[in-house]
N, C-alpha and C positions, 0 to 999 in steps of 0.2 A: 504493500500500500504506500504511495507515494504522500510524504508529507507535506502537510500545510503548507505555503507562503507568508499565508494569514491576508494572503492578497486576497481581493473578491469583487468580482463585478454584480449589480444590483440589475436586473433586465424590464423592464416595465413591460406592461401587459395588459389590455391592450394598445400594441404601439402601429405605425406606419399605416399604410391603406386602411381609409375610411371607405363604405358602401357607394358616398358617389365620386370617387377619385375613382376604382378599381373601376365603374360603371363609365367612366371620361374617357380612360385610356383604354379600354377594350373597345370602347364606341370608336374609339381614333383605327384602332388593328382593323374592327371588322370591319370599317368603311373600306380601307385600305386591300382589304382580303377579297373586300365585294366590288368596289370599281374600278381602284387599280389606280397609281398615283397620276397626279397628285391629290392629296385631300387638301385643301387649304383649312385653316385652323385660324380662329382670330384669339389674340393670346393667347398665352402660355394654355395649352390642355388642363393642365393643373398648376404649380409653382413648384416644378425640380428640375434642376438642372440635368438630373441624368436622365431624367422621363422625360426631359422635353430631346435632348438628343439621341437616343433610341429611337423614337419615334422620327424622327428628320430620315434616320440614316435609313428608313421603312420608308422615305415620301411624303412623309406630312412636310406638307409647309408653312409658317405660325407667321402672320401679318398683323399687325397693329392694327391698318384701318380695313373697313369693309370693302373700301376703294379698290384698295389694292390686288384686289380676287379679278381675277382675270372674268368676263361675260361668261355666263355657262358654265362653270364649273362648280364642284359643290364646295361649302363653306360649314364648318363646322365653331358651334359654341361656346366657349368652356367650362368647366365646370362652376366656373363664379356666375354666368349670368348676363342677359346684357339687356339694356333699356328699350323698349319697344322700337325706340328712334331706330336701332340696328335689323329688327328684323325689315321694317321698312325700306332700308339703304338696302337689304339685300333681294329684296322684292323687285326694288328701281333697278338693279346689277344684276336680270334675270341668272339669279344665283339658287341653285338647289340646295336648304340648308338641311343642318340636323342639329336639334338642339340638344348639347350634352351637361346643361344645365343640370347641376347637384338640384335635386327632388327638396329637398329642407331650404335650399334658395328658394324655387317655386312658392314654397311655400310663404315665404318672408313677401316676394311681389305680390301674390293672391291678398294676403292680409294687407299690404300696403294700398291693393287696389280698394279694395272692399272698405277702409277707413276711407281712404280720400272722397269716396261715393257717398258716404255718411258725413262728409263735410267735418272731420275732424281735422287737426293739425297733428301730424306723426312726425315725432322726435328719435330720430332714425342714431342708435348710439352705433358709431364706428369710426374708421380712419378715414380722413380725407384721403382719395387718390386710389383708392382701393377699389380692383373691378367689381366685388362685389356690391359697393357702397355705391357705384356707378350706377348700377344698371339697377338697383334697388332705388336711389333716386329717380329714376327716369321713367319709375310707371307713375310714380304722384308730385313731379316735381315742384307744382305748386305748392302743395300741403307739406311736403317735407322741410324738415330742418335738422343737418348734421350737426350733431353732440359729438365732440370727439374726446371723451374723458370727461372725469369730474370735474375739471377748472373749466370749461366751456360753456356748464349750467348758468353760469351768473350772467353769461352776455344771451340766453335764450328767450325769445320774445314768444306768444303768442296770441291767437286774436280771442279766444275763451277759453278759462281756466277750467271749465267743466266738461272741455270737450278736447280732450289730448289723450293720447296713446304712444305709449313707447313701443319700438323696435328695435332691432338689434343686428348686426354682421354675425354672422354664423361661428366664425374662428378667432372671438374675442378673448379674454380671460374672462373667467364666469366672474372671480370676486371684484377685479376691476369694473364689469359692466354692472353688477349690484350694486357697487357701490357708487357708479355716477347715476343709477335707477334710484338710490335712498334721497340723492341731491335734488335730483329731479324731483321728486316725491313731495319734500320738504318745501320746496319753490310751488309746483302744482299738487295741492294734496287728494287733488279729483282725476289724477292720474292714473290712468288705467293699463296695467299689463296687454300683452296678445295673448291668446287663447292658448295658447302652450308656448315653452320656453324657447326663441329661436336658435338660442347657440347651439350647435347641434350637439348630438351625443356622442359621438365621436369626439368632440373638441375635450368636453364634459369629462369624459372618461379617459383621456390621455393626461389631463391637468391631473386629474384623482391618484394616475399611479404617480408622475412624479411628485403629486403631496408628499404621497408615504412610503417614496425611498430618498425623498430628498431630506428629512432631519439625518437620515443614514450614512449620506454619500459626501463623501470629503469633497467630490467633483462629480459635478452632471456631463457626459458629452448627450447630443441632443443633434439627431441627423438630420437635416435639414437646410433647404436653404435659404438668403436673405431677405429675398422677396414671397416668402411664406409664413403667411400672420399668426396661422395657429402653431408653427415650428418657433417662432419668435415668442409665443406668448408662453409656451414649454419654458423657456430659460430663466427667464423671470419669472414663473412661477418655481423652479427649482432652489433658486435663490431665496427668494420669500421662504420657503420650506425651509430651508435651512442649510442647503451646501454651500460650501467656504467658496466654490468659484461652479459655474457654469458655463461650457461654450456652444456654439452653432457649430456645425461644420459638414458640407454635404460632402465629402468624400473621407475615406481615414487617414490619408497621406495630410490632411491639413490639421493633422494632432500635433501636437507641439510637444516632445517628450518632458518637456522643461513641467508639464502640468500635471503631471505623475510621479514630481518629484514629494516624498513624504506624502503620498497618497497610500491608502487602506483598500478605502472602496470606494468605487467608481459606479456611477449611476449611467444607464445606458438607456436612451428614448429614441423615438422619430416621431415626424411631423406626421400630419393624417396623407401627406402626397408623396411619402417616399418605399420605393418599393426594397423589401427585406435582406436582397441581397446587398443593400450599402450596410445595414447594419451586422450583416454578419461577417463584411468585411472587419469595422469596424469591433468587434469581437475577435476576431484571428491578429489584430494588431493588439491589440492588449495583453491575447493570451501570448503573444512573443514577449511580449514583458513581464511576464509572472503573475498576473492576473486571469489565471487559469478556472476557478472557482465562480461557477456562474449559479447566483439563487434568481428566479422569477420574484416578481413584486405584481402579485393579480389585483387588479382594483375591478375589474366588470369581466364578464364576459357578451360578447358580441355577435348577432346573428343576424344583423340586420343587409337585406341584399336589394338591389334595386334593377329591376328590367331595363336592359339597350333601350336609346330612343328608340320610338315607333318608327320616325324614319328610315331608319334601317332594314327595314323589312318592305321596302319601296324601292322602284327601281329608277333612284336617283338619278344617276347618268341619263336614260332615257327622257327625264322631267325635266333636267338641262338643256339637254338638243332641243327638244319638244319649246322649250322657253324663247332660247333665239331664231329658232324657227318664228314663232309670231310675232316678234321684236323684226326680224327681216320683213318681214309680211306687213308688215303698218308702217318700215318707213319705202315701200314701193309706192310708185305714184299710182294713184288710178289709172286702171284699163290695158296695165303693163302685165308682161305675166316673166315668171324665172325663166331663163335660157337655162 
């Protein structure tokens, strides 16, 4: 029997792919499987760097604007969401789309729509700049107003104190957004919840396990990358919990040995958009270091799955031609016909 080091890694559980990240990036494969490249893709499918390059080296294409999608080809969603204004632009762009919108976003617009219709004011809590806050503004952008944290509350205006609703970005921190929800509360005390909690449970359940290995872990690594909100909110909450240091890091080669120095136990997470094999790289670079001894740290277990867009089972490419075919057809002049 091989002894101790007294080294140990802490593994959170559940970590990495949430239900509509796995449902984003299988929507991106099968498009790919079923029409053949290229897919165009408007941001990132999800926020990882190595999922967004896998996927490239398949044919997906990822464009910023809608513009950019070439006439007739198809255009896919991502899993944050996008403001009605885009499905529009891609209707003008006869563009065949798929929406790989995360099902718990859907849900956040439905509510946002359905307020805005009942002439509330929806105090939308999240990050400026963020796709999802994007396209969650853009179904009530009159009635909305971005809260972005507790110090934000005190410059929040609206037109009746008795008719407000908070909302929320999906991949916030739970106890940050309660707590700019108790500010808000205290300002408008006729403020009213959404009918269930929008941060979704995946976010929920990843913050939970690094609660309760983060009093444990002299250092969190946390696999993810910088432009993913719920991989960001992981660190800071590791921190909060209790470990002496916390880092991001989407690959293992960006571990810094220097951070293992008079390290015990080491706390190991990922974001809800990264897929397992960075972490079990991340794992085999450890265990080269004598951090051989791996305990799980279960906070939920998880079963939640979500169906491929509908799209997908339509035959896209045909709905494209089919598209500029009539888009040809209306700008002929009258009484011409195709040679």
């Amino acid at each position: 029997m091989t002894a101790s080091t007294g080294r140990r890694v802490l593994l959170a559980a559940p970590r990495g792919y949430c239900a509509g990240v796995d449902r984003a990036v299988i929507a991106v494969e099968k498009a790919l499987e079923q029409y053949g490249a290229p897919i165009y893709v408007r941001h990132e499918i999800v926020h990882n760097k190595y999922v967004v390059q896998t996927l490239e080296k398949k044919g997906a294409i990822f464009v910023e604007q809608t513009a950019e999608v070439p006439e007739g080809s198809i255009v896919m969603f991502s899993a944050h969401g996008v403001a009605p204004v885009v499905h529009d632009e891609a209707a003008q762009g006869k563009l065949a789309t798929i929406d790989a919108t995360c099902p718990l976003v859907t849900k956040v617009h439905k509510e946002a729509v359905r307020f805005a219709q009942e002439d509330f004011d929806i105090l939308l809590i999240g990050h400026e700049g963020h796709e999802e806050v994007i396209g969650t503004s853009g179904e009530a952008p009159e009635h909305i107003t971005l809260v972005d944290g507790p110090e934000d509350v005190a410059n929040v205006e609206v037109r009746d104190p008795s008719k407000v609703v908070w909302l929320s970005q999906t991949t916030l921190s739970v106890d940050e957004t309660m707590e700019t929800v108790d500010a808000l509360k205290e300002k408008f005390p006729q403020l009213i919840a959404p009918p269930s909690d929008d941060i979704c449970y995946a976010t929920q359940n990843r913050q939970l396990a690094v609660k309760q290995m983060g009093a444990d872990s002299d250092l969190v690594i946390v696999v993810g990358s910088r432009n993913s909100s719920n991989s960001k909110r992981l660190v800071e909450v590791a921190k909060l919990a209790g470990a002496r240091e916390a880092y991001l890091v989407d690959f293992a080669d960006e571990i810094d040995e220097a951070w293992l120095e008079g390290v015990t136990t080491v706390g190991v997470t990922s974001g809800a958009s990264v897929p397992e094999v960075l972490v079990e790289q991340v794992l085999e670079f450890l265990s080269m270091r004598g951090f051989e001894d791996v305990e799980l740290v279960k906070a939920a277990e998880e079963s939640i799955t979500f169906s491929l867009p509908k799209e997908l089972r339509r035959d896209l490419r045909a709905e494209a031609a089919e598209l500029v075919a009539e888009r040809t057809a209306e700008k002929q002049p009258e009484g011409t016909a195709e040679k």
